[in-house]
ROMI-92582 format. One record per residue: residue in three letters; x, y, z of N, C-alpha, C, O in turn. Coordinates in steps of 0.02 Angstrom, whole numbers, padded with zeros to 5 digits, always signed. Example, Ala and Ser with C-alpha at 12.3 -4.5 7.8 and 13.67 -1.06 7.14 Angstrom:
// ROMI-92582
ALA+00660-00284+00390+00615-00225+00390+00660-00165+00390+00712-00166+00423/SER+00642-00112+00354+00684-00053+00357+00645+00002+00394+00670+00057+00402/
This chain:
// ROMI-92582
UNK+01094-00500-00231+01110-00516-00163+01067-00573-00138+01011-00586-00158/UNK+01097-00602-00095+01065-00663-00067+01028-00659+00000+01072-00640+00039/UNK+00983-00665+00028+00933-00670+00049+00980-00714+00122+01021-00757+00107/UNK+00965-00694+00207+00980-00719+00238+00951-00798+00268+00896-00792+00294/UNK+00972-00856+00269+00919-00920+00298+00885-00896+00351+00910-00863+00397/UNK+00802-00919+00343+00777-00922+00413+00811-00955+00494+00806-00933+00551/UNK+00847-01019+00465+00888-01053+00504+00939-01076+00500+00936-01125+00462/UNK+01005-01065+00525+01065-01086+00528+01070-01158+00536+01043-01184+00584/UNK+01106-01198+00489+01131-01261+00518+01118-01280+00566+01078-01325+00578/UNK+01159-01244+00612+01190-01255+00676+01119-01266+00734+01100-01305+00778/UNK+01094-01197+00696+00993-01192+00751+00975-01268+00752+00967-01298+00805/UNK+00969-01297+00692+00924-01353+00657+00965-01409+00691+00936-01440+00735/UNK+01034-01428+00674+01065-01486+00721+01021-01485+00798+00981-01529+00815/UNK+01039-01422+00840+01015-01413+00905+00960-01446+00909+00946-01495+00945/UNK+00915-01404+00855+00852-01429+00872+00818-01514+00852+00769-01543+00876/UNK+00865-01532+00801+00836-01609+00794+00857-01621+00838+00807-01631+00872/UNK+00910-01632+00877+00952-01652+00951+00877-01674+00997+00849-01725+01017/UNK+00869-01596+01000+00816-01593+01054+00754-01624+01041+00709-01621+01084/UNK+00746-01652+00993+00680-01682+00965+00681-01754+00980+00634-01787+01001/UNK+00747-01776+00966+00765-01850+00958+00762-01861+01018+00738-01916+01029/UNK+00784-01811+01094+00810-01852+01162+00747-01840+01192+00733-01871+01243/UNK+00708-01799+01166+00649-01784+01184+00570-01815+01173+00518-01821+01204/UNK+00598-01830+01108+00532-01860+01071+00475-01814+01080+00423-01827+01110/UNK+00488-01762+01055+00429-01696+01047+00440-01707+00957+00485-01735+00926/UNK+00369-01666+00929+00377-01622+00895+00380-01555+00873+00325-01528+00876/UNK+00430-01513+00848+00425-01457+00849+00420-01414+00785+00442-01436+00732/UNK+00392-01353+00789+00387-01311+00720+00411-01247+00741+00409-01231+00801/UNK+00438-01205+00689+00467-01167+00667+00453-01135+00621+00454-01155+00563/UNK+00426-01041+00653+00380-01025+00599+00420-00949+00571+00442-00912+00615/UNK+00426-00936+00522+00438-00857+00514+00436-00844+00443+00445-00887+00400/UNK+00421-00777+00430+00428-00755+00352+00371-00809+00313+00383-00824+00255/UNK+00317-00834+00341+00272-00863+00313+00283-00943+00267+00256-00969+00218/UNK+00355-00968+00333+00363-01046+00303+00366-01065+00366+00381-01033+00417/UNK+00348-01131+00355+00350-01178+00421+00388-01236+00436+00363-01285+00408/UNK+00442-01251+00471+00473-01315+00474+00454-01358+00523+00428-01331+00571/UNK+00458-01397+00524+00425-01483+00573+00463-01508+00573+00498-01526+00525/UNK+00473-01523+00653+00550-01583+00642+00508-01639+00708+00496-01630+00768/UNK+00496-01692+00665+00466-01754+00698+00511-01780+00732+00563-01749+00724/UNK+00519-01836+00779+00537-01885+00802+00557-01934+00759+00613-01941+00735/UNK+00509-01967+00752+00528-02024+00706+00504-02013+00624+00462-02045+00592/UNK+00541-01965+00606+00543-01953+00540+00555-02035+00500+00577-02086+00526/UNK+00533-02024+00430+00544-02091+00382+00608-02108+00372+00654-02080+00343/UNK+00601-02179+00414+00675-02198+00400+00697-02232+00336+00651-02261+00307/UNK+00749-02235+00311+00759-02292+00241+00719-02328+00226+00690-02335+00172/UNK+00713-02369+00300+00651-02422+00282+00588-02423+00249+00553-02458+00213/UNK+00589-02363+00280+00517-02348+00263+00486-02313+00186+00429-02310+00162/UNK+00566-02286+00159+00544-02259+00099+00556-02316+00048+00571-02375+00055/UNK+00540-02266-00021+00551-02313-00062+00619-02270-00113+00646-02215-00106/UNK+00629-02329-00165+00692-02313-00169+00707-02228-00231+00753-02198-00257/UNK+00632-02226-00227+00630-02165-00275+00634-02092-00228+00626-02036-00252/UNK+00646-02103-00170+00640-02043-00136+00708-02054-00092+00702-02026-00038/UNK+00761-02083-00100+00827-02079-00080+00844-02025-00096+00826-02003-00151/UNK+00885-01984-00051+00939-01917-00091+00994-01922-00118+01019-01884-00160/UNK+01021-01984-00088+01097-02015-00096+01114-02089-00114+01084-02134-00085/UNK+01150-02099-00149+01154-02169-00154+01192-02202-00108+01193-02263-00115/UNK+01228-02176-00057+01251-02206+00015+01171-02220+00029+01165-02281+00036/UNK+01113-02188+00035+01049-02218+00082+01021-02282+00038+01000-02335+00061/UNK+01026-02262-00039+01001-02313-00074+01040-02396-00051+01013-02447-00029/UNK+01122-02379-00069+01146-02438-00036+01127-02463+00015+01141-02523+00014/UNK+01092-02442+00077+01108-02455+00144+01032-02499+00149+01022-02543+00190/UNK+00990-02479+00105+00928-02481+00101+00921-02558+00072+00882-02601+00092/UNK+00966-02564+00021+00974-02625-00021+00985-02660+00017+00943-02703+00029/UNK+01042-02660+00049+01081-02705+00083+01037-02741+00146+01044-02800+00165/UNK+00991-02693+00172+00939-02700+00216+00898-02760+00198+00884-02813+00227/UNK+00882-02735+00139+00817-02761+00097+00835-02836+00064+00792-02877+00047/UNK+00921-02850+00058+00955-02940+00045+00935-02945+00134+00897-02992+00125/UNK+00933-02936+00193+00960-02951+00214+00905-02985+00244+00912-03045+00254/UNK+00836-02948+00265+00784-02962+00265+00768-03015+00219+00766-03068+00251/UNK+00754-03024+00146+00768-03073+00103+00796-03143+00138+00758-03190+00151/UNK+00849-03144+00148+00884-03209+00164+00854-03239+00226+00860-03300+00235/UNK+00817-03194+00276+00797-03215+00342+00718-03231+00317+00674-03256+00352/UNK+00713-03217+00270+00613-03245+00249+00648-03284+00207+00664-03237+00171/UNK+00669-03320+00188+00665-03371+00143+00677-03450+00184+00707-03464+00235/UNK+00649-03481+00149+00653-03571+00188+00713-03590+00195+00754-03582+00149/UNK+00728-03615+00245+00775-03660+00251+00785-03730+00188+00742-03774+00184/UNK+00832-03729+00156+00840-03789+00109+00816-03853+00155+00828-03858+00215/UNK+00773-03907+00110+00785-03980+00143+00852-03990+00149+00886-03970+00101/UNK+00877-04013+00191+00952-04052+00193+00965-04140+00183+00941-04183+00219/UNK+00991-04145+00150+01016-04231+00118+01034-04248+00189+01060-04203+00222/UNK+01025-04307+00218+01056-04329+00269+01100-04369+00263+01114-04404+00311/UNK+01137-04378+00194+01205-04434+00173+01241-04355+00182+01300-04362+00198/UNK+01229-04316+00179+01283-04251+00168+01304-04206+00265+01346-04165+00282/UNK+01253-04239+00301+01259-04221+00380+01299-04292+00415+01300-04306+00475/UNK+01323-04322+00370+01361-04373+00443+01440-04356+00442+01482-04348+00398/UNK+01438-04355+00519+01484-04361+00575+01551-04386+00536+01557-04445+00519/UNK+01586-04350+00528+01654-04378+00486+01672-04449+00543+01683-04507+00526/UNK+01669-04420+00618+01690-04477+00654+01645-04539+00646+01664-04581+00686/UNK+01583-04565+00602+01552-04623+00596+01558-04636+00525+01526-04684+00504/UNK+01593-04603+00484+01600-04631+00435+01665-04679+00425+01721-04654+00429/UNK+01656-04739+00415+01720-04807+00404+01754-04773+00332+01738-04742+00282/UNK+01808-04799+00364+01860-04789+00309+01860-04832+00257+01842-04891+00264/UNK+01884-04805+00196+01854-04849+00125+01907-04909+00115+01965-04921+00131/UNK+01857-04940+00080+01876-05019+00057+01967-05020+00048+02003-05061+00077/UNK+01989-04974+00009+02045-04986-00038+02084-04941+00030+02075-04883+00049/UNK+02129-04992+00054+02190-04962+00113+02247-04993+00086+02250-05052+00068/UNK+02313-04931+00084+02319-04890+00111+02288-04842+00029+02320-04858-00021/UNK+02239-04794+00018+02220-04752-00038+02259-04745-00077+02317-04723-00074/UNK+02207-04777-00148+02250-04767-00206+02304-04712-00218+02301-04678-00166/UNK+02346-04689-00253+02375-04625-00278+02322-04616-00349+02275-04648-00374/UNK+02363-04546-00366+02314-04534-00427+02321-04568-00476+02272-04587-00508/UNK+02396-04586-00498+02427-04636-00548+02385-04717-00553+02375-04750-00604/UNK+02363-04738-00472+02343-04800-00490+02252-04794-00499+02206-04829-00521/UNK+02259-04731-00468+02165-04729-00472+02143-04714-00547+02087-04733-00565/UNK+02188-04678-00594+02194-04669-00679+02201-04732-00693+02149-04761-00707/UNK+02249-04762-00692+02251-04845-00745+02192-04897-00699+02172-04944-00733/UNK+02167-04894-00639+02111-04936-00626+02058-04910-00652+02028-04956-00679/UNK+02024-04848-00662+01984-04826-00701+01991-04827-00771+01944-04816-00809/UNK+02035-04837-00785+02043-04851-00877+02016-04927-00883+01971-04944-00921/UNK+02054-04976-00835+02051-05052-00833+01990-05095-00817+01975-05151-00837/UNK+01943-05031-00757+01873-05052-00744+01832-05017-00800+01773-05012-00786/UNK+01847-04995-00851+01798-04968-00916+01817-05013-00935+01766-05039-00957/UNK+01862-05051-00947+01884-05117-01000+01816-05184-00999+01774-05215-01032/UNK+01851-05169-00921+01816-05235-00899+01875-05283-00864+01935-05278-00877/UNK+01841-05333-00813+01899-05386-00772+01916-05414-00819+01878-05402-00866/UNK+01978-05466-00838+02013-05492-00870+02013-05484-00959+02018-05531-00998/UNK+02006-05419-00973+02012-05387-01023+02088-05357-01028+02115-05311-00997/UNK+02113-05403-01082+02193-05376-01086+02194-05314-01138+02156-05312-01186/UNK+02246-05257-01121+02255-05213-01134+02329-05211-01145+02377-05239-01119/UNK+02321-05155-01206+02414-05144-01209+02449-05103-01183+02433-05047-01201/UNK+02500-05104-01140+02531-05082-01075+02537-04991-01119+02511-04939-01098/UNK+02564-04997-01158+02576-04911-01192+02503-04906-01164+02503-04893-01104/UNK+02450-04912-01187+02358-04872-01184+02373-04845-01097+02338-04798-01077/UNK+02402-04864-01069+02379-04828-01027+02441-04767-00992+02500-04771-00976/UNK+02388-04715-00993+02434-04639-00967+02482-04642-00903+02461-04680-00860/UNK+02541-04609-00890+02554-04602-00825+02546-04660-00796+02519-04664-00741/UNK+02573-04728-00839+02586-04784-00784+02655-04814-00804+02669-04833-00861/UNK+02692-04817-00754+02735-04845-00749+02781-04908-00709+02751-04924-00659/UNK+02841-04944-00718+02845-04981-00664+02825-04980-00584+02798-05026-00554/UNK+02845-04913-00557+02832-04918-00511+02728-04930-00487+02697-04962-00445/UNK+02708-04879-00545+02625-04906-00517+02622-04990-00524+02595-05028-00484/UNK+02657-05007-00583+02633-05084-00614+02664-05127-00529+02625-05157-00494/UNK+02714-05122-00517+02712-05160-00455+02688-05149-00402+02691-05194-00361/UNK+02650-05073-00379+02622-05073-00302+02528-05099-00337+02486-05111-00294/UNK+02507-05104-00409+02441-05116-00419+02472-05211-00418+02431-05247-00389/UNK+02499-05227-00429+02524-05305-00433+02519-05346-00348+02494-05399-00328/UNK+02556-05292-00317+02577-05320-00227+02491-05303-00196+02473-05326-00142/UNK+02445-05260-00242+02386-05289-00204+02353-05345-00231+02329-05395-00202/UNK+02354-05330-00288+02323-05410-00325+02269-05391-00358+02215-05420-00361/UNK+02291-05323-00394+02229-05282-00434+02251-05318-00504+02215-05360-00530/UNK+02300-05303-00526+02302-05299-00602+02356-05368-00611+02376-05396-00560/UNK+02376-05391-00678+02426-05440-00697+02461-05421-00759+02439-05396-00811/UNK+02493-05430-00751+02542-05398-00834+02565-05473-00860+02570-05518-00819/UNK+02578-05481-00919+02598-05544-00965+02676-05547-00949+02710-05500-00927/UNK+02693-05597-00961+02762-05612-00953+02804-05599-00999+02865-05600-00989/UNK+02771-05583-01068+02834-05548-01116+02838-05483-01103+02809-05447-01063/UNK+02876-05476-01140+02906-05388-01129+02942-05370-01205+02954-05405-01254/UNK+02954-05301-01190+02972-05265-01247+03037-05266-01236+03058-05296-01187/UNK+03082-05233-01279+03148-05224-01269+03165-05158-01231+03224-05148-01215/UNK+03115-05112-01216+03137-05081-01138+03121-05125-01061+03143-05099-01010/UNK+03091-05178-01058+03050-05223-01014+02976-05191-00970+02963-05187-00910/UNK+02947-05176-01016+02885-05156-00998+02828-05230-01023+02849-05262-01070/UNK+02779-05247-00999+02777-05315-01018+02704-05281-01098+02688-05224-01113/UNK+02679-05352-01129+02649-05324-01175+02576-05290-01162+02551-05238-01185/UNK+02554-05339-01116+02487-05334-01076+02480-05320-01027+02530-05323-00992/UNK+02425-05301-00998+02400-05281-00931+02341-05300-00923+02304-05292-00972/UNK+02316-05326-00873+02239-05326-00875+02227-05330-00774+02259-05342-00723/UNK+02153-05309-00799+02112-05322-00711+02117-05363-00691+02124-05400-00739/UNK+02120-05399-00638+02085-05447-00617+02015-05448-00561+01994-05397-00534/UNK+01994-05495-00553+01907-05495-00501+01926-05471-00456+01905-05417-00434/UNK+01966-05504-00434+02008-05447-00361+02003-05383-00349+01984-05357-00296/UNK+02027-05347-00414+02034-05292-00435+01970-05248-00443+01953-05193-00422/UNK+01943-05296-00483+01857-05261-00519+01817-05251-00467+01778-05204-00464/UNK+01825-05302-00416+01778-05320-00345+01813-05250-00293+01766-05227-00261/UNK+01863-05223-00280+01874-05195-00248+01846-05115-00263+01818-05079-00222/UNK+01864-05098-00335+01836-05032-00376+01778-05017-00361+01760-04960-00349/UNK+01735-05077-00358+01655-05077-00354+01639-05072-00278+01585-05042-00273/UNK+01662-05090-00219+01669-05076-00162+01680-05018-00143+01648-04993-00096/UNK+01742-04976-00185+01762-04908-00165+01710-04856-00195+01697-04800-00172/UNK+01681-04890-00258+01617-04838-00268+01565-04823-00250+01537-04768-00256/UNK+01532-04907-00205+01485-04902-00162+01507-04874-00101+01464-04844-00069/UNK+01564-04878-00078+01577-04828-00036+01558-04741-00058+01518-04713-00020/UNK+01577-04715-00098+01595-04656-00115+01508-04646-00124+01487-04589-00116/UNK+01462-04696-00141+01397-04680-00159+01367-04664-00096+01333-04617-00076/UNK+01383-04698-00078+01353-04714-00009+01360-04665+00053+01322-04666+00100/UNK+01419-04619+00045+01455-04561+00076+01483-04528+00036+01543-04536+00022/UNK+01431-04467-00001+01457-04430-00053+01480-04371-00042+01492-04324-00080/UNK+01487-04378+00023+01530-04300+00067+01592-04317+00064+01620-04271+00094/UNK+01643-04365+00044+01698-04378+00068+01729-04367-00008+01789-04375-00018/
């Protein structure tokens, strides 16, 4: 047979109740044991993580313990090319912006080098239509022969071209947030 509790649940809720709105401490004595119910008993904080009962307190404890963490630690230096004002940054050299098609064959053409002819196949994903909107700015020049589909044989940069690439990179260096 089992032995009746000195204290019911229900006693013990009451009585932490009354402890907490009270801020007393109280004891509770009979049958030669004693209970203490503090005020400000050890909170999470205060323990360590070997004396959790539950891993809901352990979590809560952790989570405490990043959170604290993140508020003691330094603030990073901050780059000040990476804090400007989208509204003071000028818009880049090359208007209206390359597409991807012409920004691929000008980067193939500025590894070449300016007036380094190339053969129109070497380069990926270019076609008439890039070859004439890189032509109407006055980036690139194609040779006047052609194949028997009329693609011409050559392609190459021109200074125009090379001079503008190098503008859009000192741009991009220069404002490496964009």
């Amino acid at each position: 047979m089992t032995k009746r509790a000195l204290i019911k649940q229900a006693e013990l809720n009451r009585l932490a109740a009354v402890v907490k709105r009270n801020n007393i401490t109280i004891e509770v004595e009979g049958e030669g044991y004693t209970i203490r119910l503090h005020p400000h008993a050890a909170s999470p904080a205060d323990q360590k993580p070997e004396e959790f009962s539950s891993f809901a307190e352990w979590q809560a404890w952790r989570d405490r313990e990043r959170r604290l963490e993140a508020s003691r630690a330094p603030e990073p230096e901050r780059d000040p090319t990476w804090d400007i004002p989208w509204g003071d940054i000028p818009p880049e050299p090359i208007q209206p912006p390359l597409n991807w098609r012409e920004r691929k064959a000008m980067d193939y053409l500025v590894a070449r080098g300016a007036e380094v002819r190339v053969d129109w196949y070497a380069l990926k994903d270019y076609g008439h239509h890039t070859q004439k909107k890189l032509e109407e700015r006055g980036f690139v020049e194609a040779s006047a022969e052609t194949d028997r589909h009329g693609h011409p044989d050559q392609i190459w940069l021109t200074r125009a071209g090379a001079k503008a690439m190098r503008d859009q990179r000192a741009h991009r260096d220069k404002y490496p947030c964009l």
